[in-house]
C-alpha positions as CSV (number, residue, x, y, z in Angstrom):
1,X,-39.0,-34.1,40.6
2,X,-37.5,-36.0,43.1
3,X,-34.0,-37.0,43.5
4,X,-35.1,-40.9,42.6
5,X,-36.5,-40.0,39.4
6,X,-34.1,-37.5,38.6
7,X,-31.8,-40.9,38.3
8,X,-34.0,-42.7,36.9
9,X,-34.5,-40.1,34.0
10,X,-30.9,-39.9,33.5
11,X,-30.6,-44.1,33.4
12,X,-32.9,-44.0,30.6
13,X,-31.7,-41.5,28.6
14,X,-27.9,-43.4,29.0
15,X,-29.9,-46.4,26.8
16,X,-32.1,-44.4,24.0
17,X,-31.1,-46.2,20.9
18,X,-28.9,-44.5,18.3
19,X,-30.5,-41.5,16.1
20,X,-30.1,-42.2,12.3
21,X,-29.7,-39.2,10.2
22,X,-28.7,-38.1,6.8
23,X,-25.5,-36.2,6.0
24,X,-27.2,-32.8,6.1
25,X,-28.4,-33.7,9.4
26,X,-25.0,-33.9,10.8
27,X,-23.4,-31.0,12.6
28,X,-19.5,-31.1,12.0
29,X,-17.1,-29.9,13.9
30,X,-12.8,-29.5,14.4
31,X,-10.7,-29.3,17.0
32,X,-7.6,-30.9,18.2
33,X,-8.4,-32.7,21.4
34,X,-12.2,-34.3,22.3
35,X,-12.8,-35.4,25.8
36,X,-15.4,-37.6,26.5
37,X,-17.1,-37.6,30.5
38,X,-17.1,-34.5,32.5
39,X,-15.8,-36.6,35.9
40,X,-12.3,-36.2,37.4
41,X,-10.9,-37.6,34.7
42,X,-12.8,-35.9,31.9
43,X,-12.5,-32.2,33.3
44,X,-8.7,-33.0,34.0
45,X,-7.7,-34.3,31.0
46,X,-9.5,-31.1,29.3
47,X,-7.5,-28.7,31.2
48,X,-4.3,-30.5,30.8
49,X,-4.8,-30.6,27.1
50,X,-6.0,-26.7,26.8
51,X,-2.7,-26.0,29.2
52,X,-0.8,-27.8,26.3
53,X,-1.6,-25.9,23.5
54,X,-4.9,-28.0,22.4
55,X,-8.2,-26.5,21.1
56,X,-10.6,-28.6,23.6
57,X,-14.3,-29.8,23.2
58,X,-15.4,-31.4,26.3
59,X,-18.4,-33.7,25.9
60,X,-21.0,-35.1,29.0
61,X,-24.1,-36.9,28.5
62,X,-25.8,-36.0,31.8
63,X,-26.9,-32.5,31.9
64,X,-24.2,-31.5,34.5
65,X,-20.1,-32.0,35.0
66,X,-19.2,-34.1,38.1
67,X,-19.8,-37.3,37.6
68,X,-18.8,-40.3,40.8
69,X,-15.8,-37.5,41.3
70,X,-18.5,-34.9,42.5
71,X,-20.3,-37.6,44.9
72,X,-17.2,-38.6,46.7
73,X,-15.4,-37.4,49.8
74,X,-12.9,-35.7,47.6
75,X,-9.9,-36.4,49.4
76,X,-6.5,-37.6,46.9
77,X,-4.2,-39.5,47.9
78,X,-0.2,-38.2,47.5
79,X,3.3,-37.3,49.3
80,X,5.6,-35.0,49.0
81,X,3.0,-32.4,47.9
82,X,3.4,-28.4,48.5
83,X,0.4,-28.4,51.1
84,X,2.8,-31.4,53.2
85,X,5.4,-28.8,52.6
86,X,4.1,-26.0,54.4
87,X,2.6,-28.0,57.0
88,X,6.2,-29.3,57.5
89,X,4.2,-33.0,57.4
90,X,6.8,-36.0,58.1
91,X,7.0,-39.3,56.7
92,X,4.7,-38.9,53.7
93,X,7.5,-40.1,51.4
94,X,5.9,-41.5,47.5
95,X,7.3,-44.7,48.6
96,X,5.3,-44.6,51.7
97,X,2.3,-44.5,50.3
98,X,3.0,-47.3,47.1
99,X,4.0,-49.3,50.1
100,X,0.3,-49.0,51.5
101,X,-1.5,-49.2,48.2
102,X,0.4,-53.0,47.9
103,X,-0.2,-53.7,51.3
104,X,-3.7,-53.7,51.0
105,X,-3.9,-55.4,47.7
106,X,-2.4,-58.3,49.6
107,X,-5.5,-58.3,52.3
108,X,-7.4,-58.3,48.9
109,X,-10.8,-60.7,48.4
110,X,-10.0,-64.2,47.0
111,X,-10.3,-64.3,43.4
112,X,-9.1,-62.4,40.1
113,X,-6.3,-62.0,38.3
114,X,-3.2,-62.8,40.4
115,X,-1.2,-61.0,38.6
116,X,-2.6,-57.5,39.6
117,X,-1.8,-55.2,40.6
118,X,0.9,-54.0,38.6
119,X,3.7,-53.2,40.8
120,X,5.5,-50.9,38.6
121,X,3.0,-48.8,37.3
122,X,1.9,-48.0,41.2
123,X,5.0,-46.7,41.9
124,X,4.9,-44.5,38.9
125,X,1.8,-43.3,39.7
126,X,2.5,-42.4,43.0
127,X,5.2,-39.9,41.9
128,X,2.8,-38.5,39.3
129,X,0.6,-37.7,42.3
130,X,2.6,-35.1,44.1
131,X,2.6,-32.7,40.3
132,X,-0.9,-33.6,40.3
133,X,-1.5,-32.1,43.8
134,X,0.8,-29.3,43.0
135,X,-0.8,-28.4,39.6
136,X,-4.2,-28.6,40.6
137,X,-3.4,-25.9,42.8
138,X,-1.3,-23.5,41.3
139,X,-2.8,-23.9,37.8
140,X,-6.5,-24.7,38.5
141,X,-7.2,-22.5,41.6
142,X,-8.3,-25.3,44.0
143,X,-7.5,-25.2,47.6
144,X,-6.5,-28.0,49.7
145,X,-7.1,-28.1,53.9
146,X,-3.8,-29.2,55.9
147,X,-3.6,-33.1,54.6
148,X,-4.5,-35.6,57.2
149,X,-4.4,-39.2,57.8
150,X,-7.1,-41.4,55.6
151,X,-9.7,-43.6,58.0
152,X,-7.2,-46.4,58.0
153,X,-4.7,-43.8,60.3
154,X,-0.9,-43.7,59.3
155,X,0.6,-40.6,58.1
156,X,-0.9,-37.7,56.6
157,X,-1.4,-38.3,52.7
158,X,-4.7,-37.7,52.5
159,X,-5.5,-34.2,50.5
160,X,-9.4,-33.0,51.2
161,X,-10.8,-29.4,49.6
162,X,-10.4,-26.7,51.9
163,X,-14.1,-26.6,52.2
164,X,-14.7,-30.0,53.3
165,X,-11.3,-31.0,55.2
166,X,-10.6,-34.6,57.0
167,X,-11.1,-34.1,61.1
168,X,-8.2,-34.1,63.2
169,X,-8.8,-37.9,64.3
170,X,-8.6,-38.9,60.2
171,X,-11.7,-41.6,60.5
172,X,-13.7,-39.4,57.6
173,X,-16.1,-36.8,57.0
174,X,-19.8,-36.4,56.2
175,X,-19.0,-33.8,53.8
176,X,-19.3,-34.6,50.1
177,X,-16.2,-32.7,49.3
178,X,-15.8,-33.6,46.0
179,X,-18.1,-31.2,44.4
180,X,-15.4,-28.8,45.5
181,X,-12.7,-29.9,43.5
182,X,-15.6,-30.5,40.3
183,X,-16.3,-26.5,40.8
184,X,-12.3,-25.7,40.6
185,X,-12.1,-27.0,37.3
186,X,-15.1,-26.5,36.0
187,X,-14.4,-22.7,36.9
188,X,-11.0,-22.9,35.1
189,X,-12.7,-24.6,32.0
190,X,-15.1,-21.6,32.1
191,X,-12.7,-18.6,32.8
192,X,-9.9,-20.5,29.7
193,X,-13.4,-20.6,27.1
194,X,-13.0,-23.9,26.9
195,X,-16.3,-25.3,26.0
196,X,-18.3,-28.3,27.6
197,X,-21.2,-30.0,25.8
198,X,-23.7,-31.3,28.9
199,X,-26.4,-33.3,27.9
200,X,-24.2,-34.8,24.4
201,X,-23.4,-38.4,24.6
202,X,-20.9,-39.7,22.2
203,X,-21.8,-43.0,20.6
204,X,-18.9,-43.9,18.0
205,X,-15.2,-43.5,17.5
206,X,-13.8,-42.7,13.9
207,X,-10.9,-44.2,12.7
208,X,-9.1,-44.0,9.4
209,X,-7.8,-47.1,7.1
210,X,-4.9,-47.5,9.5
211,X,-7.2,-47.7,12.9
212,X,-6.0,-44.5,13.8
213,X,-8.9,-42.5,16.2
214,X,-9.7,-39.6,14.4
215,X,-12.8,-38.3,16.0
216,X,-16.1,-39.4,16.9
217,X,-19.5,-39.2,16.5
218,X,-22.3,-37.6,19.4
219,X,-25.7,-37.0,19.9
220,X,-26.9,-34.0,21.2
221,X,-30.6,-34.3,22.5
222,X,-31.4,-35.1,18.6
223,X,-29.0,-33.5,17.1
224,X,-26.4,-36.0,15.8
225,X,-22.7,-34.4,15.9
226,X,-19.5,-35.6,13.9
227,X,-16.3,-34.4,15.8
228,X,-13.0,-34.3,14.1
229,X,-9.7,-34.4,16.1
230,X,-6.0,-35.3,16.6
231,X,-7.0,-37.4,19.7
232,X,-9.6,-38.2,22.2
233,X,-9.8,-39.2,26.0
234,X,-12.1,-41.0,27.1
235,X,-13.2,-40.1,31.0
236,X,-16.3,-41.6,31.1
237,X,-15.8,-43.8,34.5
238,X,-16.9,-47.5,35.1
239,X,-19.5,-49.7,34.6
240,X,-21.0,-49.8,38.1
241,X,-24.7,-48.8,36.8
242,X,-24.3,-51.2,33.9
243,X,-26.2,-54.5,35.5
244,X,-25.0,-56.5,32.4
245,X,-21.4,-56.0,32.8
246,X,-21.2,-56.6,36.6
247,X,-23.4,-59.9,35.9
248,X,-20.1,-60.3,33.5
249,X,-17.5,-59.4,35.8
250,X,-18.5,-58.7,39.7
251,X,-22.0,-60.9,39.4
252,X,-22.4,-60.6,43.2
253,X,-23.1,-57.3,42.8
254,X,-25.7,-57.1,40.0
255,X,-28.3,-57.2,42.6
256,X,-27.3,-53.8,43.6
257,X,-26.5,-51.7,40.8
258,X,-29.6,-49.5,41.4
259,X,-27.7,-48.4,45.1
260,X,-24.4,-47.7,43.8
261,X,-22.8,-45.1,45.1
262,X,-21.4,-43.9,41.3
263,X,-22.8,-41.7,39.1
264,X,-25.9,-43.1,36.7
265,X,-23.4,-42.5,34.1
266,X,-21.2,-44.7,34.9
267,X,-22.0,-47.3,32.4
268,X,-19.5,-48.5,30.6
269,X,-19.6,-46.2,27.5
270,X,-15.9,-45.4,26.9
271,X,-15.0,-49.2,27.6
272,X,-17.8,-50.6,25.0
273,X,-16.7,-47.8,22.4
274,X,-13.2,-48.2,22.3
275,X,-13.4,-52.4,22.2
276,X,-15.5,-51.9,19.7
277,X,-12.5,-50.5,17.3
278,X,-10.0,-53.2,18.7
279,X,-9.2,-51.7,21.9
280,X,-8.3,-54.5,24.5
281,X,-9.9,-55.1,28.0
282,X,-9.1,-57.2,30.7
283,X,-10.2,-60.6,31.0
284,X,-11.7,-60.1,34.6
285,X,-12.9,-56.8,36.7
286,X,-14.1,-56.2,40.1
287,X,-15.9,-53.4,42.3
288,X,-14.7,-50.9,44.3
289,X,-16.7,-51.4,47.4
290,X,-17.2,-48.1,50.2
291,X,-19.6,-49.8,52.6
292,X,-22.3,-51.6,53.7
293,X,-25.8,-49.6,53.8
294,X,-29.2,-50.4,55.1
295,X,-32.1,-51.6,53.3
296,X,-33.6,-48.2,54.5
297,X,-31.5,-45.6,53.5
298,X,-32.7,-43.3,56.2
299,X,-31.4,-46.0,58.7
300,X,-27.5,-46.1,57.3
301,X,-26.2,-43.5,60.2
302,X,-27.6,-46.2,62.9
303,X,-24.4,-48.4,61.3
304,X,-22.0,-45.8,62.0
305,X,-19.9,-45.5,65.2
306,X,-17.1,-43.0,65.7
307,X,-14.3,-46.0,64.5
308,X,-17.0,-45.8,60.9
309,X,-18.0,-49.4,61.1
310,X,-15.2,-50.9,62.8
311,X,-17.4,-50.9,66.3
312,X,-20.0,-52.8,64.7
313,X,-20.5,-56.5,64.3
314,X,-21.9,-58.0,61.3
315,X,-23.2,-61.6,61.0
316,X,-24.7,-64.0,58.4
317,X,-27.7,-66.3,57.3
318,X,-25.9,-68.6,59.6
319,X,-25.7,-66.6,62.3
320,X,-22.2,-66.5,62.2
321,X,-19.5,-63.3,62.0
322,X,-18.1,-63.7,58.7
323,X,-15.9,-60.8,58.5
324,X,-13.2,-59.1,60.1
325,X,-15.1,-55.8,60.8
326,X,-12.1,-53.1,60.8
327,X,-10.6,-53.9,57.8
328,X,-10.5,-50.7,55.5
329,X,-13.2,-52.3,53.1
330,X,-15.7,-54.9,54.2
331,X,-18.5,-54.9,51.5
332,X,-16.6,-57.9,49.6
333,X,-17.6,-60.1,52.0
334,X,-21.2,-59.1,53.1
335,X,-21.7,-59.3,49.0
336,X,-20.6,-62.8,49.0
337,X,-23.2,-63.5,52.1
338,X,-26.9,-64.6,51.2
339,X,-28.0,-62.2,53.5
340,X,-26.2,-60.4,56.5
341,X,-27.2,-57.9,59.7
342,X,-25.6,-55.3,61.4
343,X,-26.2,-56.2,65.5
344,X,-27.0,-53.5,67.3
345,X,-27.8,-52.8,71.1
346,X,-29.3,-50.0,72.4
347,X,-26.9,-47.9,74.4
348,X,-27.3,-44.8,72.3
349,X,-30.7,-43.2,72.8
350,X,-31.0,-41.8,69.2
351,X,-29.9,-44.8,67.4
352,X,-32.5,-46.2,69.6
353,X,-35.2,-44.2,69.1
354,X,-35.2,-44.6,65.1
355,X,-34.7,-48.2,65.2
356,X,-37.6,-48.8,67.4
357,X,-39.9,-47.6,64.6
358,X,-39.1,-50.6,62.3
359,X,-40.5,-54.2,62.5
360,X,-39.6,-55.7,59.5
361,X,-37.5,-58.5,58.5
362,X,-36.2,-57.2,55.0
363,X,-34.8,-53.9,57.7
364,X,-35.1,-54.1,60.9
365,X,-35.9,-56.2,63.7
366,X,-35.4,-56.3,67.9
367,X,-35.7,-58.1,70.6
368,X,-35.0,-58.6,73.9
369,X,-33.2,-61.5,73.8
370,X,-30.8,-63.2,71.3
371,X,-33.2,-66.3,70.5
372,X,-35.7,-64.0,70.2
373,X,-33.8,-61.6,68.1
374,X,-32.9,-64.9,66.1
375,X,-36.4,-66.2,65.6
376,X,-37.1,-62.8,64.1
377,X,-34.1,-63.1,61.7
378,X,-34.7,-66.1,60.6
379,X,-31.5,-67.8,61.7
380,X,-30.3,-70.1,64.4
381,X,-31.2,-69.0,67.6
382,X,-28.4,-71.5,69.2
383,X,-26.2,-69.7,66.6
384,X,-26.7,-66.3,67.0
385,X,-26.4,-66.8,71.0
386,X,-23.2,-68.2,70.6
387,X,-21.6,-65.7,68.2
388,X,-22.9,-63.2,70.3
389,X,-21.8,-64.6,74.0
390,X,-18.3,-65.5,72.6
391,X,-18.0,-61.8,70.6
392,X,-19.0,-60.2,73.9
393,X,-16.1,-62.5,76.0
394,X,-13.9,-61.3,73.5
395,X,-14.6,-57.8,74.0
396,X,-14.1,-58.1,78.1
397,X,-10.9,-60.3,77.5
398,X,-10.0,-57.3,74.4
399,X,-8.6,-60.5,72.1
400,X,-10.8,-61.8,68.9
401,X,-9.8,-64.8,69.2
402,X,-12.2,-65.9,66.2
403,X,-11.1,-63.0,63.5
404,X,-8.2,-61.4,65.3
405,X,-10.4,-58.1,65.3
406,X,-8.1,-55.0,66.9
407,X,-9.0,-54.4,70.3
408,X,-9.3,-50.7,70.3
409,X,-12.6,-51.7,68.2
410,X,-13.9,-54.6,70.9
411,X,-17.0,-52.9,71.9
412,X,-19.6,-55.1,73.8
413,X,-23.5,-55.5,72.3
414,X,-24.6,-56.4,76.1
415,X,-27.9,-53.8,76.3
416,X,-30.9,-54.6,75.4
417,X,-33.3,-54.5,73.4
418,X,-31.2,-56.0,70.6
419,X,-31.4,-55.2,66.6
420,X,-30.4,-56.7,63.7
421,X,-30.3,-54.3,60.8
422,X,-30.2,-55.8,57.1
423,X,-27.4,-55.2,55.4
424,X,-26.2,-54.3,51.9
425,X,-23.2,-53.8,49.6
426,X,-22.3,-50.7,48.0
427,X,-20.2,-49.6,45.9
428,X,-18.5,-46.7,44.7
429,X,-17.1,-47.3,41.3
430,X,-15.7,-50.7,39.1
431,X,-11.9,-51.9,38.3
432,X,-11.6,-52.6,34.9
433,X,-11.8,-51.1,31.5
434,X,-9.2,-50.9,28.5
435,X,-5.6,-51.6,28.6
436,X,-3.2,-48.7,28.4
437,X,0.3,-47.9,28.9
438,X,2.3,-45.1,31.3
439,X,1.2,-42.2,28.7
440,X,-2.7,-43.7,28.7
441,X,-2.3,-44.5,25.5
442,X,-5.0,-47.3,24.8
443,X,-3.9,-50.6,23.3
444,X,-4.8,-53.6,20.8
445,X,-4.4,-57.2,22.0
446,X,-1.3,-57.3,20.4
447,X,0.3,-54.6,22.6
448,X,0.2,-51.6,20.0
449,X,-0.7,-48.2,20.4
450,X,-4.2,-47.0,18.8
451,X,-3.0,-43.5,17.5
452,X,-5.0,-40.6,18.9
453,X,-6.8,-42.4,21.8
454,X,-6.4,-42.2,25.6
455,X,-8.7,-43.3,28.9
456,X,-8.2,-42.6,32.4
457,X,-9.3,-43.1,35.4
458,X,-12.2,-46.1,35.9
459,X,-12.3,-46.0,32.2
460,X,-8.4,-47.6,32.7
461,X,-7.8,-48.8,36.4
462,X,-7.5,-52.1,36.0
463,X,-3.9,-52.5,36.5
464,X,-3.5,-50.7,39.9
465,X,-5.6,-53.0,42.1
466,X,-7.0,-56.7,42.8
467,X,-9.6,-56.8,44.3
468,X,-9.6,-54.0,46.5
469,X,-9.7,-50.4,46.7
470,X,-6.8,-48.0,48.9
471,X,-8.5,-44.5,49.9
472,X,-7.6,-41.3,47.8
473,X,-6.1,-43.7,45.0
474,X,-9.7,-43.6,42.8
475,X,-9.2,-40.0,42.6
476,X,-6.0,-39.4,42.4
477,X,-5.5,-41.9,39.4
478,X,-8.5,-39.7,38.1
479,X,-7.1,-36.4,38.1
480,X,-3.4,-38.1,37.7
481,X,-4.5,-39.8,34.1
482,X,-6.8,-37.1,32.9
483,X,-3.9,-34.8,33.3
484,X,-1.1,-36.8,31.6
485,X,-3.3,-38.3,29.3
486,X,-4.6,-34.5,28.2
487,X,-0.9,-33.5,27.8
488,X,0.2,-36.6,25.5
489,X,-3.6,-36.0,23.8
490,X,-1.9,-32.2,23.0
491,X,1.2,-33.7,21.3
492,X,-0.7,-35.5,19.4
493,X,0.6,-34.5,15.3
């Protein structure tokens, strides 16, 4: 089966409707703690809690643990961290890196909730992440590599698996380290006999006459399960493969929910459950965006330069540059585009080679001039030449005047033949989900507490960005809420 309909298999098993069965049916089970999603969060949150004291059941609908945690670069984000320690790191102060995290919520895309992010909470967090660092390995048994600067360079905060460490120049990896830190704690869940149900997805919180959460209810293949506990966590990430929330809250991205970068689980389960019960969301949402991709996946290296995509010039249905290519994120923009291009020359034989293959309009075209390249595209051939003389000025004279682009990433498209590459958004993961306070407790409208439940990570991000997303923040809110949210969940009387 290939990978394609591997997805697509595990899409449509997220929406088979609910199995109803009699009492005798039911398979019933106690324990103290539940967590729900086996992602960063999820497999966190389950250690945390056994750590505490807690009998654990860890439930995942898809068939394996991992979830967008185990597709990502796996690099956290914190300072002041036992790995900066011993490599005698400087300037990698908590406060440091808050600062960053607000800095670039202020280059944020228009729109949302002005009010975000909360200011106070980040700077909590950020000292949460240094014991999160530190527990993860001592406790769990993962190894870091020396930490390095994220892609956006400044001082070395970023924390990669040992297995898949940052380069030296900090602008990224290929490496899908994140499946490294997955395997560290699903090994510790193993080795502690802490059991995870794969393949069980839970469909319905249970609350007593005072809307306390007092278990749930699952489905296991066709086996329906009743859970009882103290408390449970919900892990189960965002909604970016759930087309009707992102039509609801990011609707320039509904189009792409099939290339999202998450995990097909990540469909708003946890979020749907708890509000179903009274839990409170937010009145507006947004994606995390990683990068634009080709049409043709096979084509996405051709966008890559050694600078990521900083090198690269992208331009619209107008023929126009629309964005200022080295900001940290730039999918925001191409989103809000009714159609954008990647220009290309052909200075580098192997990009050159594989792009010469492709003919088409919805992927690919060349030429050897600009008007030619524009006829092709479909835009404005006086356009097109005129973004791409004055771009290629601004390159010689190393000053954008147009975007204020940096100058270290000024590099002419002067060699023909020419391409224009169709472009696309993708994202990563969604900012949203249910409100909560510093323990992840989840709360009513009103502000209370619902006894015995907690969310982390996407399931719970909303108040810790705008509209944007700062690098190693995603997972280290993940593994940062799962394991304060398992410790509270542990307490629970």
């Amino acid at each position: 089966m290939t990978n394609l309909k591997k997805l697509t298999v595990s899409v449509l098993l997220a929406t088979v409707p609910l199995f109803v069965a009699s009492a005798a049916d039911i398979e019933k089970i106690n324990t103290d703690v539940v967590v729900v999603g086996g992602g960063g969060t999820g497999l966190s949150a389950a250690a945390s809690a056994h750590q505490h004291g807690a009998k654990v059941i860890l439930l995942e609908k898809l068939a394996f643990v991992g979830g967008s945690s185990a597709l990502s670069g796996g690099a956290l984000a914190a300072g002041e961290s036992n790995p900066q320690k011993r490599a005698e790191t400087k300037d990698v102060s908590n406060e440091g890196f808050a600062k960053i995290w607000l800095t670039d919520q202020d280059r944020s895309f228009p729109g949302g909730d002005e009010s975000m992010p909360d200011i106070d909470r980040i700077n909590k967090l950020t000292k949460e992440f240094n014991t999160t660092v530190n527990w993860m390995e001592k406790d769990i048994g993962h190894k870091f590599a020396v930490p390095r600067p994220f892609g956006y360079g400044g001082p070395n905060y970023a924390h990669a698996p040992a297995e898949a460490p940052i380069p030296a120049s900090g602008r990224g990896s290929s490496h899908a380290g994140g499946r490294f830190v997955i395997k560290a704690f699903k090994n510790y869940l193993d080795r502690e006999g802490v059991p995870i149900m794969t393949g069980t997805r839970a469909q319905e919180l249970i609350t007593d006459d005072k809307g306390n959460v007092v278990g749930l209810k699952a489905l296991k293949g066709k086996q329906p399960i009743e859970i009882r506990a103290k408390a449970v966590v919900l892990g189960t990430g965002g909604f970016a493969r759930n087309k009707d929330l992102l039509e609801k809250f990011a609707p320039s991205y509904a189009p792409y929910t099939d290339v999202s970068n998450a995990t097909p689980g990540a469909t708003g389960d946890g979020i749907l459950m708890a509000q179903k019960i009274g839990a409170a969301g937010f009145k507006d949402g947004w994606v995390m965006g990683i990068s634009p991709v080709s049409t043709k996946r096979e084509l996405n290296d051709t966008l890559k330069t050694k600078n990521v995509f900083k090198d690269d010039v992208f331009v619209n249905q107008d023929g126009k540059r629309f964005v200022k290519e080295d900001l940290p994120y730039i999918v925001d923009p191409i989103a809000a585009q009714k159609a954008a291009w990647a220009i290309l020359d052909s200075k580098d034989p192997a990009k050159n080679e594989l792009l010469s293959k492709f003919n088409d309009p919805a992927i690919v075209v060349h030429a050897d001039t600009w008007e030619d390249l524009a006829k092709a595209m479909g835009v404005s051939q006086q356009s097109l030449r005129a973004t791409m003389e004055q771009y290629n000025q601004a390159c010689k004279d190393k000053k954008d005047t147009l975007l204020n682009k940096e100058p270290e990433f000024l590099v002419p498209v002067d060699k023909a033949p020419y391409y224009a590459v169709r472009v696309i958004p993708s994202t990563m993961g969604t900012i949203g989900g249910l409100q909560t306070n510093n323990k992840f407790q989840v709360l009513r409208a009103d502000g209370s507490v619902i006894k015995g439940l907690y969310a982390g990570g996407e399931t719970a991000n909303r108040p810790f960005y705008r509209r944007v997303y700062t690098s190693g923040t995603g997972l280290g809110l993940a593994y940062t809420s799962g394991r304060i949210a398992g410790e509270n969940a542990a307490k629970e009387k």
